[in-house]
Every structure is written in structure tokens, then in C-alpha cells.
C-alpha positions as CSV (number, residue, x, y, z in Angstrom):
1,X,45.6,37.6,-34.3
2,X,45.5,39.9,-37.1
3,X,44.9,38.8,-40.5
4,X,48.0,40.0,-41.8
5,X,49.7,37.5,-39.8
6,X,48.1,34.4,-40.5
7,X,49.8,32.4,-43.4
8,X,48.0,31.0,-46.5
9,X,48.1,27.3,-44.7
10,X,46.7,28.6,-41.6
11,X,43.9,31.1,-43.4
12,X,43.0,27.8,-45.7
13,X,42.3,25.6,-43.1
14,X,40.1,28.3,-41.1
15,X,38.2,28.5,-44.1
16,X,37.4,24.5,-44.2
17,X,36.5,24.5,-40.4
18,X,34.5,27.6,-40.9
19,X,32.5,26.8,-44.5
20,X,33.2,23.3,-45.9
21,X,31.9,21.9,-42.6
22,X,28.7,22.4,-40.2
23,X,29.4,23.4,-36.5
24,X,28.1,19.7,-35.4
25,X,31.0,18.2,-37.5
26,X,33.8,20.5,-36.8
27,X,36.7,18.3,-35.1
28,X,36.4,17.0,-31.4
29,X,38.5,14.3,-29.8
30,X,37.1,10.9,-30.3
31,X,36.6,8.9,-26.9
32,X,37.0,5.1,-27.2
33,X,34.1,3.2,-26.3
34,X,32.0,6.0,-28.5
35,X,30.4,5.5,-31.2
36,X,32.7,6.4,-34.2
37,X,31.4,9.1,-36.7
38,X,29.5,8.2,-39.5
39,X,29.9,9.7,-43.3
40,X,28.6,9.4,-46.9
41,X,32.0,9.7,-49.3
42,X,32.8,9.0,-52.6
43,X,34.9,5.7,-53.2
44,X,36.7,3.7,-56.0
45,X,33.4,1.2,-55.3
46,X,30.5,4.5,-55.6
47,X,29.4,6.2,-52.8
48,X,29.7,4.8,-49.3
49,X,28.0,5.2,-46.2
50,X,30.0,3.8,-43.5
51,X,28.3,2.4,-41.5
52,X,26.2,0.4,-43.8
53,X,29.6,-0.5,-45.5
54,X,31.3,-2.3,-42.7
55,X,27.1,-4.1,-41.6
56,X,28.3,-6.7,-39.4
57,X,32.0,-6.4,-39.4
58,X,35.1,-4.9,-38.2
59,X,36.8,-2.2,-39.6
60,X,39.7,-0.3,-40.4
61,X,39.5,3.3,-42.1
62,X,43.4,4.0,-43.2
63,X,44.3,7.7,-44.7
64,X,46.9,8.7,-47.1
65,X,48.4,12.3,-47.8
66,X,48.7,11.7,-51.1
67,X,48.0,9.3,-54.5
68,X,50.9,8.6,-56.6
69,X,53.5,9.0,-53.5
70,X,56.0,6.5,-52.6
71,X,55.1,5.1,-49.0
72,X,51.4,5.6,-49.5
73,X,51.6,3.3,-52.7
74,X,54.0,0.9,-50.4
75,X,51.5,0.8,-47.6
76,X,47.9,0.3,-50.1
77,X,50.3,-2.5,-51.5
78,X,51.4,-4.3,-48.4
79,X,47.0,-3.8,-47.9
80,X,45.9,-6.0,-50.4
81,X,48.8,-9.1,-49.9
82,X,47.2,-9.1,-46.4
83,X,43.5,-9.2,-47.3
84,X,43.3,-13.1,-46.8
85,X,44.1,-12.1,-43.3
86,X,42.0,-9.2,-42.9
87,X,38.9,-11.2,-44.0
88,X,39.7,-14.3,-42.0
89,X,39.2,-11.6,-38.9
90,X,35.7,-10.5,-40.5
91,X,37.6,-7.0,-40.9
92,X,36.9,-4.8,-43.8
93,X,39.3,-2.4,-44.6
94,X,38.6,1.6,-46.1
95,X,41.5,3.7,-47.8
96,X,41.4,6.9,-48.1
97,X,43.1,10.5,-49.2
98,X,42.2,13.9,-50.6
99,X,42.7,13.0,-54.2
100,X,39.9,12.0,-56.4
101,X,38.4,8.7,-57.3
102,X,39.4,9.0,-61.1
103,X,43.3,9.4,-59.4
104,X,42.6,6.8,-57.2
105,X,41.4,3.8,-60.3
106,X,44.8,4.8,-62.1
107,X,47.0,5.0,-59.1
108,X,45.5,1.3,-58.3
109,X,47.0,0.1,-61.0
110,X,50.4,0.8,-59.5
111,X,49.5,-0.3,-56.1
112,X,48.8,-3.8,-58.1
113,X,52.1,-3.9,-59.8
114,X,53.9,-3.3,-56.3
115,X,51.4,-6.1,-54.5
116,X,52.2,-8.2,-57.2
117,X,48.8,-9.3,-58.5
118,X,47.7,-9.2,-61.9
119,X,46.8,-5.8,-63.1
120,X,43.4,-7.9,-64.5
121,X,42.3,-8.5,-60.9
122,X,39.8,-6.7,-59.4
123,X,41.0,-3.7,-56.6
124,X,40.3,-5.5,-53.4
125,X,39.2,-2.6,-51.3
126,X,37.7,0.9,-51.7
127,X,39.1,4.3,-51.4
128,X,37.8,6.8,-50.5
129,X,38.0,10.3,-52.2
130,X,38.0,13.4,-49.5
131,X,38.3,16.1,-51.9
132,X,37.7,18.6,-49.5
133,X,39.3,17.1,-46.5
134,X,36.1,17.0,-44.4
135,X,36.7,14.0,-42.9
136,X,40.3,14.1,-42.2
137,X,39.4,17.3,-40.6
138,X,36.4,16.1,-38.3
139,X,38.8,12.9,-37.7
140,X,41.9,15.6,-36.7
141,X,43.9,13.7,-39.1
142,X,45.9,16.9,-40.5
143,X,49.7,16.9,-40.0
144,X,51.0,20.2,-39.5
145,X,54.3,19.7,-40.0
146,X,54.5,18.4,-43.6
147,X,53.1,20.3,-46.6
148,X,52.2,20.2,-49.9
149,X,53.6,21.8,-53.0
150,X,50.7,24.3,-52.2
151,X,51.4,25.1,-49.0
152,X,48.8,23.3,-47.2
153,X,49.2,20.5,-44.3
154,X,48.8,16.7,-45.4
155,X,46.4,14.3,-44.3
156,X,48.3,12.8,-41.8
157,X,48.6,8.6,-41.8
158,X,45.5,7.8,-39.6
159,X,44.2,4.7,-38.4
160,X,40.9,3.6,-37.2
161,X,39.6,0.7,-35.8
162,X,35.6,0.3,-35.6
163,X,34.0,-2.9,-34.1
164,X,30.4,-4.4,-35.2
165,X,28.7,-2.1,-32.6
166,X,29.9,0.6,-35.1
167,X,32.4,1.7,-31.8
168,X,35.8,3.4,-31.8
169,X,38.3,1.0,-30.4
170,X,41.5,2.1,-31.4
171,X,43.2,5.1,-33.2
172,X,47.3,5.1,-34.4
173,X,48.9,8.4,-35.6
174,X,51.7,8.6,-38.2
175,X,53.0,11.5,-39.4
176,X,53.4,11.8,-43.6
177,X,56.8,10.7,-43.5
178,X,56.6,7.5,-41.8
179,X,55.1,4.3,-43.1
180,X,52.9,2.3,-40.8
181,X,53.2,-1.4,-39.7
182,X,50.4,-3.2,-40.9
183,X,51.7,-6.9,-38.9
184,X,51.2,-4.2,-35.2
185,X,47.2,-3.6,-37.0
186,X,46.8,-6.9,-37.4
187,X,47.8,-7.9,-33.8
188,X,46.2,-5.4,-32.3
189,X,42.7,-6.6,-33.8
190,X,43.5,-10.2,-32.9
191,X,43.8,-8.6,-28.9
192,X,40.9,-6.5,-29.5
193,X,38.3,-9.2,-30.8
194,X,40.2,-11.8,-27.8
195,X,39.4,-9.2,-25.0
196,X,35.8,-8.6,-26.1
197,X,35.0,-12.5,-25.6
198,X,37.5,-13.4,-22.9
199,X,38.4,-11.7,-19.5
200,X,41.9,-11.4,-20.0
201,X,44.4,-8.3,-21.5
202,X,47.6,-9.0,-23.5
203,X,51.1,-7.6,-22.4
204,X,53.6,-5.7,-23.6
205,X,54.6,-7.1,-27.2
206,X,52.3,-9.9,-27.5
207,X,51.6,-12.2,-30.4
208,X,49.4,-14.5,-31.2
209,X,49.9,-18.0,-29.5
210,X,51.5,-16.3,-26.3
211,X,50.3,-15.9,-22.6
212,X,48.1,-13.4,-22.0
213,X,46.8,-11.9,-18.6
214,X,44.3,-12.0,-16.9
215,X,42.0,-8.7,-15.7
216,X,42.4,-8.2,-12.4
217,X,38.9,-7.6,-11.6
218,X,38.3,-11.5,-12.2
219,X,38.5,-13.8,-8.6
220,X,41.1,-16.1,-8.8
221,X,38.3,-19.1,-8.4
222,X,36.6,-17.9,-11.4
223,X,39.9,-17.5,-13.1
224,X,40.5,-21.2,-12.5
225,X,37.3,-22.2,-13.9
226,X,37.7,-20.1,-16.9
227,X,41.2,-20.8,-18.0
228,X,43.9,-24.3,-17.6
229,X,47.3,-23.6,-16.4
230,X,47.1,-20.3,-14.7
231,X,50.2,-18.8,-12.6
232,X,51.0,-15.9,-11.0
233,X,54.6,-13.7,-11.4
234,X,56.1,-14.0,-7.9
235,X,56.9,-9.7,-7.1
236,X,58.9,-8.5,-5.0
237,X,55.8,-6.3,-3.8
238,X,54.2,-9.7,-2.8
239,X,50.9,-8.6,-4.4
240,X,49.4,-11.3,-6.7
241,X,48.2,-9.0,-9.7
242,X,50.7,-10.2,-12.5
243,X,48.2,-13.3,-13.2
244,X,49.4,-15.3,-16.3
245,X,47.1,-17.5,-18.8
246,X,47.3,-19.4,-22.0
247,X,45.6,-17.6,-24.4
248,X,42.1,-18.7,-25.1
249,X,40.7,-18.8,-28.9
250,X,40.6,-15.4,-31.1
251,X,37.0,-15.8,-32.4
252,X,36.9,-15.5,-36.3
């Protein structure tokens, strides 16, 4: 492609992969059950590492396109009313966008007024300044479709779920223009920490409290060891894999 060609958004973000970032960190698809990349950043609480941040607990790293915008300040909002149920999970949450931390303290104060807490209380969670977009680049996290006032892509609304073995478990997508739904995070650690301790997988639209299934590599006789009131879905098929369970406890 000749230079000519290649638009101020695209030529920018060549630039970044090219010089803001070693070859070892440009972008490659994260693979569940790998460890997830670790970084040193700027935040609203000094500078993190990550993985010396979350120690012990779970995780959640949430990106923003932008301070100061409507649905991001809706969604950091909606963040710190559910913190009593983020830390009853042992989960630490991370924001983060490309604006800078001195943006970040003021915008805070707005996020506050939304939650409504008092504008006296202290920010419950840190976010994280990528200036430079280094992060949301080595996490592929730029939407192509929406653009700022400069012409360049957004960082799009990622989501990342890390376990105590410092793991990638889970990943969601937005684009800039949609909102996410923070009760669908929530549920999907509670099946994520349930699965690690139990032998079971939850279906389609599962809550807390309901049925879950269990793995089909488990023997029925250990099934009926493990777990009271078992059934299986009768299928026309006749094969006996729909295997049904109470759930068993969601460790804190």
C-alpha cells in the first residue's frame, strides 16, 4: 500500500505498533487458560504493577474511550455502587482509558455525583492513565469504527477477567457506543470461581441460586456422591448428557 493511501488514523496507529511499543509487546490474541499480560501504568492510586496489585485476588481490568463522556461516566458510576459486591467475591476491579490521571481525579468527582456518594468519600478503585494507548493496543482493545474528534480509533469497552493464578479467564467486547452490563460481570465471576471448586458448568442464562450442570466427564456414581438431588433431562436422542444439579456453594 502506498503511503499516499493510508489515512491519518491508519498511519497513527502504525506508528504506535511500530515505536511506542517493543516487538515482544505488539498485539497477539490472548488464549484463555494463559497467563494474562502484565504492565506497570500510571493510576489515580500512583503507579501500578498489575500483578502485584490484584496479590491474591480476582480481577477485572475495564477500559473506557474517553473521561468526561456520557456512558463511560454511567458505567465507572454503576462500578463503585457495586463494590460491596465485587469485594464480597475477593475481586478487585482496574479502570482504565487514554486520558491522564490529573483528568481522571476531576472526572471522579462526577462519577461520585452520578453513584450518589459523597463527593468527600474517597474514589473506591484506581484508573488507570494509558496515555499512549500501549495497553489497549497489546490488549487489541481499539475500536475501528468510532473515532475521535482527531481522527483516531477509541479504546474500545474491554473487559478482563484475571484469576489469583494471575490467568485470563474471560474477555467481553463492546464497541464505544454501547454500555456494558455490569449484573452479566458479576454472574459470570460467580460461575467462574463455582466451576474452579466444583465439577459442574452453568447453562444458558443462569443465576445465582439455580441448577447448574454437571461436566460430563464426571461418572454418574461420583456425581451422586458429590451432589444431592441429581436428575437427568429425558432427550429424545436417549443419551443421558443433560445431567442437572443443585448448585453447590460459590466460595467467597
Amino acid at each position: 500500500m502506498a503511503l499516499s493511501n493510508v489515512t491519518p488514523v491508519l498511519f497513527h496507529l502504525i506508528c504506535l505498533l511500530a515505536h511506542a511499543i517493543s516487538a515482544e509487546d505488539c498485539p497477539k490474541m490472548l488464549l484463555l487458560g494463559t497467563e494474562f499480560p502484565n504492565f506497570t501504568a500510571n493510576s489515580t492510586e500512583g503507579v501500578i504493577n498489575l500483578h502485584e496489585y490484584l496479590g491474591d485476588s480476582w480481577g477485572i481490568l475495564f477500559a473506557h474511550p474517553a473521561d468526561f463522556t456520557p456512558v463511560c461516566t454511567t458505567e465507572l458510576a454503576r462500578v463503585v455502587k457495586l463494590m460491596p459486591e465485587f469485594e464480597k467475591r475477593n475481586v478487585k476491579v482496574i479502570g482504565m482509558s487514554p486520558d491522564k490521571v490529573e483528568n481522571h481525579q476531576s472526572w471522579a468527582k462526577d462519577i461520585k455525583m452520578y453513584a450518589g456518594v459523597s463527593e468527600d468519600s474517597s474514589f473506591p478503585y484506581p484508573i488507570i492513565a494509558d496515555e499512549d494507548r500501549s495497553i489497549s493496543i497489546k490488549l487489541n482493545m481499539i475500536d475501528m469504527m468510532e473515532k475521535n474528534k482527531e481522527g483516531v480509533p477509541l479504546t474500545a469497552r474491554g473487559v478482563f477477567i484475571i484469576c489469583p493464578k494471575k490467568l485470563f479467564r474471560l474477555s467481553i467486547l463492546y464497541p464505544a457506543t454501547t454500555g456494558r452490563n455490569f449484573n452479566e460481570i458479576l454472574r459470570v465471576v460467580d460461575s467462574l470461581q463455582m466451576t474452579d471448586k466444583h465439577p459442574v458448568a452453568t447453562p444458558v442464562d443462569w443465576k445465582a441460586g439455580e441448577s447448574v450442570m454437571i461436566q460430563p466427564s464426571l461418572p454418574q456414581e461420583k456425581a451422586n456422591e458429590l451432589f444431592a438431588g441429581t436428575h437427568t433431562v429425558t432427550l429424545p436422542s436417549g443419551k443421558p448428557y443433560m445431567r442437572m444439579a443443585p448448585q453447590p456453594a460459590i466460595p467467597n
